[in-house]
N, C-alpha and C positions, 0 to 999 in steps of 0.2 A: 849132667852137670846142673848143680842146681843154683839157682841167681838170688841176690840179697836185694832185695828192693825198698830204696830208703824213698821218703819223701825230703825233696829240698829244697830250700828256698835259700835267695839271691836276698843283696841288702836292700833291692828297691821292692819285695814281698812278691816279688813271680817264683810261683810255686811249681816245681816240676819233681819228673822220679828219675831215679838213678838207678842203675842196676849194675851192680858187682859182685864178685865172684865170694866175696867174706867182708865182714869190717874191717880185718888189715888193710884189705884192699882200696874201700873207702878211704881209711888215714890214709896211707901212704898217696891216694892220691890228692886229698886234700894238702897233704905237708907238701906235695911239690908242686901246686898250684894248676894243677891239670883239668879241678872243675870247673866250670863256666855257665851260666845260665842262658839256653837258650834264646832268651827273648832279648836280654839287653848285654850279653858276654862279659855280665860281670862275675870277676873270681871272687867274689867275698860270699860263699855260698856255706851256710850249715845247713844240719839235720835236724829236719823236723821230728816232734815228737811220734811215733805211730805205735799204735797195737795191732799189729799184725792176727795174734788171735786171744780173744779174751773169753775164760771159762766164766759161767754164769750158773751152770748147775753145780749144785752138792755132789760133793767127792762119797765115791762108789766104796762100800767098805772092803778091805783089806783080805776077806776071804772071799768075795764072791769073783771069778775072773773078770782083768779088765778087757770087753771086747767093745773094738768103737764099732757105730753102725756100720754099712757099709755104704760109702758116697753113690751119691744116685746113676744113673749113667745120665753119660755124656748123650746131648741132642747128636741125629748125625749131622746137622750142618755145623757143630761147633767142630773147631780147626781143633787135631791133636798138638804134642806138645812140636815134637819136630815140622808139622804144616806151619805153626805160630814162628819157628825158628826160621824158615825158608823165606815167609811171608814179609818177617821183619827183615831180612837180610834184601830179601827184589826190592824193598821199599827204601832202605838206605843206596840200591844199585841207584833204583830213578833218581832220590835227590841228588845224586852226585852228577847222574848224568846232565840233567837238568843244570847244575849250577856250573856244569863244565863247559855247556852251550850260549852259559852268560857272556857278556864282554865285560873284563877286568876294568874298569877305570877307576882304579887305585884311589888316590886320594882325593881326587875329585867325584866322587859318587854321590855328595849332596847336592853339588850343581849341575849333575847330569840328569839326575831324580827332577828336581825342578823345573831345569828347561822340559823334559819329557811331560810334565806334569803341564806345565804352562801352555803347550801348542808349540816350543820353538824348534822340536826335533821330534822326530818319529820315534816312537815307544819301542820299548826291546827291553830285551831280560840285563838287569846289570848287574854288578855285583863291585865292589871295593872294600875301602873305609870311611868312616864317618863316626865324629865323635857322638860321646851321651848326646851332648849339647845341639848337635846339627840333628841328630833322629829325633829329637822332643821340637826343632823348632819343623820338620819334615812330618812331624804328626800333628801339631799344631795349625798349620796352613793344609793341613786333608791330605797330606799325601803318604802312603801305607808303604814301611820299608821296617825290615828288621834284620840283625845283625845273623848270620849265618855261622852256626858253630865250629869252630875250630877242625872236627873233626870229618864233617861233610864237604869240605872247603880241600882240593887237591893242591892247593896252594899251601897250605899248613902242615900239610901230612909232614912228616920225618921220614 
């Protein structure tokens, strides 16, 4: 199977890649609102511009066979393509595992952040909501939280 890899960016300029199966695929998920930007979970996400591949030599004339070189080999320590498929796939098990082992505290997760942050409670993994507004004033005063994507999130799944 082969993946369509766009680059995309969010309306506050965090740049990420996307990977889908064709451009339909892309649309349809943009029309139904299903992208979100990793860092800040905002849906106002388009496609950046990219060249994926750009010819720079003079076109080969029309009688002589066109043969491309052939690509070099692969180092052995580089992952084939199915190692890269498994690789990503254990990596999405752990975050989930990981975010599964959080403590939910819902909508209070900027004042749990904080107290953990200040000394007035013991540290641990959490996970909630929190507006734009609460992670820019939680970044502001030093302390590191970012929005967990929709789809890592067992709380979201369908």
């Amino acid at each position: 199977m082969s993946l369509k890899v766009f680059d995309l960016e969010c309306e506050h300029g965090h740049v990420f890649e996307g990977w889908f199966s064709s451009r339909e695929s892309y649309d349809e998920q943009i029309s139904r609102g299903l992208l979100c930007c990793p860092v800040c979970n905002s849906h106002e996400v388009k496609r950046k511009l990219s060249a994926p591949r750009i010819n720079v030599g003079a076109q080969e004339s029309s009688s002589a066979p066109a043969t491309a070189p052939a690509p070099p080999p692969l180092p052995s320590t580089m992952p084939t393509e199915e190692q890269m498929r498994a690789i990503q796939g254990q990596l999405l098990q752990e975050l989930r595992s990981v975010i599964r082992k959080s403590d939910n505290v819902g909508t209070q997760f900027a004042q749990e952040a904080r107290r953990m942050h200040e000394g007035d409670i013991e540290p641990r993994a959490i996970r909630g909501q929190a507006t734009a507004q609460e992670y820019q004033e939680l970044a502001d005063d030093g302390i590191i939280a970012m929005p967990i994507p929709d789809f890592l999130d067992d709380d979201h799944l369908q």
